[in-house]
TIVO-2410 file (N, C-alpha, C; in nm, 3 decimals):
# residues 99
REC num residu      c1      c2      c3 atome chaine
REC   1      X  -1.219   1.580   0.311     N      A
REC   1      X  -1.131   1.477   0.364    CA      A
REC   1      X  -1.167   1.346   0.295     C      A
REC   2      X  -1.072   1.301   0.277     N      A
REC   2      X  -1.061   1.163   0.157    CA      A
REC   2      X  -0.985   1.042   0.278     C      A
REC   3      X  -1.072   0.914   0.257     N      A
REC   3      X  -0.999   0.817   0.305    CA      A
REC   3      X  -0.947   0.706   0.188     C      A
REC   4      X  -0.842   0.668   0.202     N      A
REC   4      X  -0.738   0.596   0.128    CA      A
REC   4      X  -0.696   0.518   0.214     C      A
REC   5      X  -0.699   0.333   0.123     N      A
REC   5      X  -0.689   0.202   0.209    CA      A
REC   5      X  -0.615   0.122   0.113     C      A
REC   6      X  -0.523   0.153   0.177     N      A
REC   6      X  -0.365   0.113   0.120    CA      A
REC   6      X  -0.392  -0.069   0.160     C      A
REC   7      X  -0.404  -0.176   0.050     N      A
REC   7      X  -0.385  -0.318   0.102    CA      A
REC   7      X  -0.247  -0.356   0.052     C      A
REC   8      X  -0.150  -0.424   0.108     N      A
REC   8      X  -0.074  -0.473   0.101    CA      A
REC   8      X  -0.094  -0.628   0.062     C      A
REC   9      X  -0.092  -0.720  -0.034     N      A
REC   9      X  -0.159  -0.817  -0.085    CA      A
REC   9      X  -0.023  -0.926  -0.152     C      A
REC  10      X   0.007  -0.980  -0.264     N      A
REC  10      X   0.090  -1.051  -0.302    CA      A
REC  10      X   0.225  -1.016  -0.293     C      A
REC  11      X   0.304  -1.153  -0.196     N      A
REC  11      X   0.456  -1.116  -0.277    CA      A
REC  11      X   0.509  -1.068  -0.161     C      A
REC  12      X   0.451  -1.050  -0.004     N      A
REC  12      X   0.528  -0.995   0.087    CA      A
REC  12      X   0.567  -1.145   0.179     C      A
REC  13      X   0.737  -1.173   0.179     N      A
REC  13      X   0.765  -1.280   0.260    CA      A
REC  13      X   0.886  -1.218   0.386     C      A
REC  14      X   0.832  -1.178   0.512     N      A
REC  14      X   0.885  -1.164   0.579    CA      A
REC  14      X   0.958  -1.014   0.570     C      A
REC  15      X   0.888  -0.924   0.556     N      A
REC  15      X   0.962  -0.795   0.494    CA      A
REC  15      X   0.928  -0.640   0.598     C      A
REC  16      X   1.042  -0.616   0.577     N      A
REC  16      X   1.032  -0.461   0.644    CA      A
REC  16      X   0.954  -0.380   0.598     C      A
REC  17      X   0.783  -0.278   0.616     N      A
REC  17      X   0.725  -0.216   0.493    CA      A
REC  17      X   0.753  -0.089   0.571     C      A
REC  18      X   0.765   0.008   0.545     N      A
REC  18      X   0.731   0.148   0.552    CA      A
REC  18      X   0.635   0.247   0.431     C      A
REC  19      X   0.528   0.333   0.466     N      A
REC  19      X   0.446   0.396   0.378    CA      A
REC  19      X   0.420   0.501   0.426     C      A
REC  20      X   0.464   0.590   0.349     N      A
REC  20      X   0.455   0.748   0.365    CA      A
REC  20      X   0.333   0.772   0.292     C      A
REC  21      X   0.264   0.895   0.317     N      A
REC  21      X   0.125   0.937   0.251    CA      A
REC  21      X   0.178   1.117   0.277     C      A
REC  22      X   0.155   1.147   0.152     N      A
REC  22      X   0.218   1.347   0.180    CA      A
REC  22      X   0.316   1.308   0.260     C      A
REC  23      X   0.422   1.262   0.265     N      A
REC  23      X   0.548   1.291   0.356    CA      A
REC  23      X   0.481   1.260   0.517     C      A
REC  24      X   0.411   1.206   0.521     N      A
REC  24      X   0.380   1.164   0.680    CA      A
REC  24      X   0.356   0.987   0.708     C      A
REC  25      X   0.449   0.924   0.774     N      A
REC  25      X   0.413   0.757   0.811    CA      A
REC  25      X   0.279   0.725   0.858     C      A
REC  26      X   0.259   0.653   0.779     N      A
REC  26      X   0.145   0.614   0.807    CA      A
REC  26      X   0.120   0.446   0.829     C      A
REC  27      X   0.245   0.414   0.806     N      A
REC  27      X   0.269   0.249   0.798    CA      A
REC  27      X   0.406   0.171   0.857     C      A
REC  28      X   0.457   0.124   0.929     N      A
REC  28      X   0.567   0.089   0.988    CA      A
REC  28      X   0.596  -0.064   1.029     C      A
REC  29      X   0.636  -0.151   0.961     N      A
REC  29      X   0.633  -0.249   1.021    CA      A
REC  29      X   0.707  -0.341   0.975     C      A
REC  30      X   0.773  -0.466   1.070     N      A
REC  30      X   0.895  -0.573   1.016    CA      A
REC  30      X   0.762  -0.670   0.985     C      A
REC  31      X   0.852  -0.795   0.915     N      A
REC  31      X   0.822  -0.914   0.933    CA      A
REC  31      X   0.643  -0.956   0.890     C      A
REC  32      X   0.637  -0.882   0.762     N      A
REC  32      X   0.471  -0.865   0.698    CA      A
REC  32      X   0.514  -0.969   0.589     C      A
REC  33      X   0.398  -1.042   0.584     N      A
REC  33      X   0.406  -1.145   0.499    CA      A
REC  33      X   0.270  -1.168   0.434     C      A
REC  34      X   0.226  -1.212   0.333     N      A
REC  34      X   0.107  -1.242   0.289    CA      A
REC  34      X   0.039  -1.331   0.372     C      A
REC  35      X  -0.077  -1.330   0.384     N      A
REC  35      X  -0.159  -1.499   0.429    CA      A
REC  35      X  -0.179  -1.546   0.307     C      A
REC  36      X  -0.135  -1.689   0.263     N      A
REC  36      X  -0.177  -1.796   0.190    CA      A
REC  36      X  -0.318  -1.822   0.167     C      A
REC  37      X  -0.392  -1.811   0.296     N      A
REC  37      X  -0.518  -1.816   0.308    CA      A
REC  37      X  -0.621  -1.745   0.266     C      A
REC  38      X  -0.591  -1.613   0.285     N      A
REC  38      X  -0.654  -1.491   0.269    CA      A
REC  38      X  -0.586  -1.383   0.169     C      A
REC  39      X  -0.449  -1.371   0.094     N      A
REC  39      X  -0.387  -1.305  -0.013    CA      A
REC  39      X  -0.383  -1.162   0.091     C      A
REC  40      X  -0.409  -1.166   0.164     N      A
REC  40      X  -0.345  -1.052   0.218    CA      A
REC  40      X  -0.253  -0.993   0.323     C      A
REC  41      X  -0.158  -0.919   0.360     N      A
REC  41      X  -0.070  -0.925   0.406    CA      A
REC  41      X  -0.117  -0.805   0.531     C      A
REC  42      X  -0.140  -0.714   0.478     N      A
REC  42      X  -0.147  -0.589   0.570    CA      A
REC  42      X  -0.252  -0.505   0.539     C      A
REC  43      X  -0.345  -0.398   0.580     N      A
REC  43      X  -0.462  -0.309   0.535    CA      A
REC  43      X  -0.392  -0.194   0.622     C      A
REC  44      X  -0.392  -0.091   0.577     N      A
REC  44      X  -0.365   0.082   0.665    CA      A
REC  44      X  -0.450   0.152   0.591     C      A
REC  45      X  -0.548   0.236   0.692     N      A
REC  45      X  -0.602   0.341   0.622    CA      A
REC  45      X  -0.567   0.474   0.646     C      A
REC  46      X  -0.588   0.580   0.569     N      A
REC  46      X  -0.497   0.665   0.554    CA      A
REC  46      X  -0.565   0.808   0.566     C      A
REC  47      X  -0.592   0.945   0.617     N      A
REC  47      X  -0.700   1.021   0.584    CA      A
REC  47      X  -0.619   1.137   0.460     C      A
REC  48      X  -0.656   1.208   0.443     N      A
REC  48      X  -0.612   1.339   0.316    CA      A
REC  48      X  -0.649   1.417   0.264     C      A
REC  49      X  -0.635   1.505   0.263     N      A
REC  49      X  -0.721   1.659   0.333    CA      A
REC  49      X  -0.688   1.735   0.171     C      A
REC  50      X  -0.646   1.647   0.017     N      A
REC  50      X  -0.611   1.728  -0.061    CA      A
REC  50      X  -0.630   1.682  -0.164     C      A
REC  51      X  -0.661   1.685  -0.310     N      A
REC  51      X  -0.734   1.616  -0.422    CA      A
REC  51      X  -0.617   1.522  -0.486     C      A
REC  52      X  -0.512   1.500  -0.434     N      A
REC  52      X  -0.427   1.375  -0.462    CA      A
REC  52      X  -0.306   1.410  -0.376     C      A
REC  53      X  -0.260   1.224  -0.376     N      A
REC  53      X  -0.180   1.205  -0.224    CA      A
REC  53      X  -0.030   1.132  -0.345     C      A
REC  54      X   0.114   1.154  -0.286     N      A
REC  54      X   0.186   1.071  -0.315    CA      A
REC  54      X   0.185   0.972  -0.213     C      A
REC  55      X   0.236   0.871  -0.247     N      A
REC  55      X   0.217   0.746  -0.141    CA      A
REC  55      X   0.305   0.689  -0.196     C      A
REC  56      X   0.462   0.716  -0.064     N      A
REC  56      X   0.547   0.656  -0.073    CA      A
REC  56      X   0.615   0.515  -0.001     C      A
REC  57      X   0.640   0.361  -0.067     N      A
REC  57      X   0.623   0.250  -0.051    CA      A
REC  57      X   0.838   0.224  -0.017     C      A
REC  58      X   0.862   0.174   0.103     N      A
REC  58      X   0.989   0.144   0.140    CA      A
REC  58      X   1.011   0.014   0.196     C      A
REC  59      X   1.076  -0.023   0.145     N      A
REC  59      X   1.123  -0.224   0.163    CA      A
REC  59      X   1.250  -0.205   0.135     C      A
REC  60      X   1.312  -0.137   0.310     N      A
REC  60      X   1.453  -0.141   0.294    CA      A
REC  60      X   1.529  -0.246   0.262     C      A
REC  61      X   1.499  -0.349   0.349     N      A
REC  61      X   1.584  -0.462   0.305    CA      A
REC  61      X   1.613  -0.550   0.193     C      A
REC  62      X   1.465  -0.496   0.134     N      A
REC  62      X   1.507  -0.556  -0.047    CA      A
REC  62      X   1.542  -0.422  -0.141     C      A
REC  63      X   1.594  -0.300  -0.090     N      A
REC  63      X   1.635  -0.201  -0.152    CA      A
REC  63      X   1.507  -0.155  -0.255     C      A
REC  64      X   1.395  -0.160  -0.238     N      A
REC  64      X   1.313  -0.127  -0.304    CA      A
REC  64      X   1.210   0.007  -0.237     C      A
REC  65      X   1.166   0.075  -0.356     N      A
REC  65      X   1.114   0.209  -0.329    CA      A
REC  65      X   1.014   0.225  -0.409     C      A
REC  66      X   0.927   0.281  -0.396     N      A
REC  66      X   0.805   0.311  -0.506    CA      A
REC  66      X   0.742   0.441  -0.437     C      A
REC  67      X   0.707   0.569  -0.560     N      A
REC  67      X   0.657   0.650  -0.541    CA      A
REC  67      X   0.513   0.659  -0.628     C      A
REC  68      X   0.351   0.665  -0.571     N      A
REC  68      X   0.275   0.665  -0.611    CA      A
REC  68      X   0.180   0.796  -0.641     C      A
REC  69      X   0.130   0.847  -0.722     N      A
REC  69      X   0.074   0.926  -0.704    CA      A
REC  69      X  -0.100   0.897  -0.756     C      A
REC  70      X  -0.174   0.939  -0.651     N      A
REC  70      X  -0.324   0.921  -0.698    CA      A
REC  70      X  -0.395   1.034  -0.649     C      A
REC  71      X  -0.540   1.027  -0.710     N      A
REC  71      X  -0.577   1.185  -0.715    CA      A
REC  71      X  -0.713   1.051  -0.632     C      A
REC  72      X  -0.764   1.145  -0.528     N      A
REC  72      X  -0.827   1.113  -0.416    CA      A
REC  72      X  -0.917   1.056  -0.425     C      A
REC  73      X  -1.022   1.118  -0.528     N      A
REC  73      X  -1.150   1.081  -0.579    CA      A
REC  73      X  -1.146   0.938  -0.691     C      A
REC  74      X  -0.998   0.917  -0.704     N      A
REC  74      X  -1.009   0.794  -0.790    CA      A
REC  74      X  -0.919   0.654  -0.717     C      A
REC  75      X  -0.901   0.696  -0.608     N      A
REC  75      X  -0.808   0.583  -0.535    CA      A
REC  75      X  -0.890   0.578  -0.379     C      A
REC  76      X  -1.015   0.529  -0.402     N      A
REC  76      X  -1.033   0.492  -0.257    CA      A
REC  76      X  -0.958   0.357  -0.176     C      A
REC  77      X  -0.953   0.245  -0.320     N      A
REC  77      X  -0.838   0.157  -0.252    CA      A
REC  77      X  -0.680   0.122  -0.329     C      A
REC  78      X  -0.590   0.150  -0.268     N      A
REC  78      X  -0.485   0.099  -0.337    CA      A
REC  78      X  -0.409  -0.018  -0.306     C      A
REC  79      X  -0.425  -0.118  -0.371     N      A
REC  79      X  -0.380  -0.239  -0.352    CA      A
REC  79      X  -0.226  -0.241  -0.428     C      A
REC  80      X  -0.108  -0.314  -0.307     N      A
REC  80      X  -0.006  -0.278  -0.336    CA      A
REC  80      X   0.081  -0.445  -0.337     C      A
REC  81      X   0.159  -0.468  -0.459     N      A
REC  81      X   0.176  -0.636  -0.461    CA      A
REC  81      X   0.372  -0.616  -0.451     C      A
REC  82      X   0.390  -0.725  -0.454     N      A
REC  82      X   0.596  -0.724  -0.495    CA      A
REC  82      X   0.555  -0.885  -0.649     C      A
REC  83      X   0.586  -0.789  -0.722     N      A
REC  83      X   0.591  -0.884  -0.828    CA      A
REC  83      X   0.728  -0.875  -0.916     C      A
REC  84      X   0.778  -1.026  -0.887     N      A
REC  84      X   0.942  -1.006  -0.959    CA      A
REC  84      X   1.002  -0.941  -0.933     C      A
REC  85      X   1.025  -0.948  -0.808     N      A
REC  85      X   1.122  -0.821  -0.748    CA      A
REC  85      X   1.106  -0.688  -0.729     C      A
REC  86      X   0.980  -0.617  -0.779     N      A
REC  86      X   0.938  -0.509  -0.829    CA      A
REC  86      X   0.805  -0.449  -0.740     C      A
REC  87      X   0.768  -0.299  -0.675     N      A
REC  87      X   0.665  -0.283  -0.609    CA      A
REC  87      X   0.589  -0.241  -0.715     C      A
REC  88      X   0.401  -0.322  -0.705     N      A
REC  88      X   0.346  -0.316  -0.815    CA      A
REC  88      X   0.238  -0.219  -0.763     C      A
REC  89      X   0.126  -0.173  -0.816     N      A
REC  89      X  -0.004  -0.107  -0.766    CA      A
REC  89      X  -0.120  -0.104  -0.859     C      A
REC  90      X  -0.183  -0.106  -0.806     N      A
REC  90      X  -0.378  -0.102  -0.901    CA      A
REC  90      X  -0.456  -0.026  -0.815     C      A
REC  91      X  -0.523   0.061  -0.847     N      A
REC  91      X  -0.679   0.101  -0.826    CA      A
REC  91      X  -0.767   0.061  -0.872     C      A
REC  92      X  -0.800  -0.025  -0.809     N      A
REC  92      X  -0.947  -0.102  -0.866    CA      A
REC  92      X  -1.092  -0.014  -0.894     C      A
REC  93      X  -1.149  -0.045  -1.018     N      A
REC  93      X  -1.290   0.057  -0.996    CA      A
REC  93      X  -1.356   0.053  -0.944     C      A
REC  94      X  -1.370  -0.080  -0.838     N      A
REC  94      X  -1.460   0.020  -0.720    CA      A
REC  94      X  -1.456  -0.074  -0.566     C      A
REC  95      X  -1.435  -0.058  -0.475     N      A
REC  95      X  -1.433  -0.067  -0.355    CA      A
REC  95      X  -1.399  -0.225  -0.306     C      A
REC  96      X  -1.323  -0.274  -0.270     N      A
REC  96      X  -1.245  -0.438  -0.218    CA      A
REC  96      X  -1.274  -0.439  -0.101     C      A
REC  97      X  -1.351  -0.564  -0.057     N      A
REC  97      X  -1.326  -0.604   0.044    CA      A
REC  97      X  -1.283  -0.732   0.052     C      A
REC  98      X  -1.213  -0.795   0.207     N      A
REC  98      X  -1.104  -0.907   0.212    CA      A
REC  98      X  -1.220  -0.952   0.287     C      A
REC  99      X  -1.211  -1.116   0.314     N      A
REC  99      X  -1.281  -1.179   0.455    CA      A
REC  99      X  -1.233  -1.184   0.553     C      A
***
């Protein structure tokens, strides 16, 4: 079992997010916005029982979709941005923490 910590970070102003992990919600929520203060918007952690997860990203209201795929052992965090209109992602090499 693999844990995966989906951050939600730049670029969210007031937005609908939904996040699927293997076809199961794991994330649901209106009105997510970044903090100014802190660059971050939202944290969900996720569990996964299989050596890589798709992780699917929904922002109905800006018609945007993103399908991710990471293999378990190399995505303990996935940090997820909206840059230019666009859903962005990084796996950092090794472990983020926020204050």
């Amino acid at each position: 079992m693999a844990t995966l910590t989906l951050h939600l970070v730049d670029g969210f102003k007031n937005d609908t997010v939904q996040i699927q992990v293997n076809g199961e919600t794991v994330f649901s929520k209106e009105n997510v916005s970044t903090s100014e203060l802190l660059g971050v918007a939202e944290s969900v952690t996720a569990e996964i029982d299989t050596e890589a997860a798709d992780i699917d990203i929904f922002m109905p209201k800006q018609g945007l979709s993103k399908r991710i795929h990471v293999k378990a052992k190399d995505a303990q965090d996935v940090v997820i941005s909206v840059v230019a209109g666009q859903i962005d992602w990084r796996t950092p090499a090794s472990p983020i923490g926020f204050a």
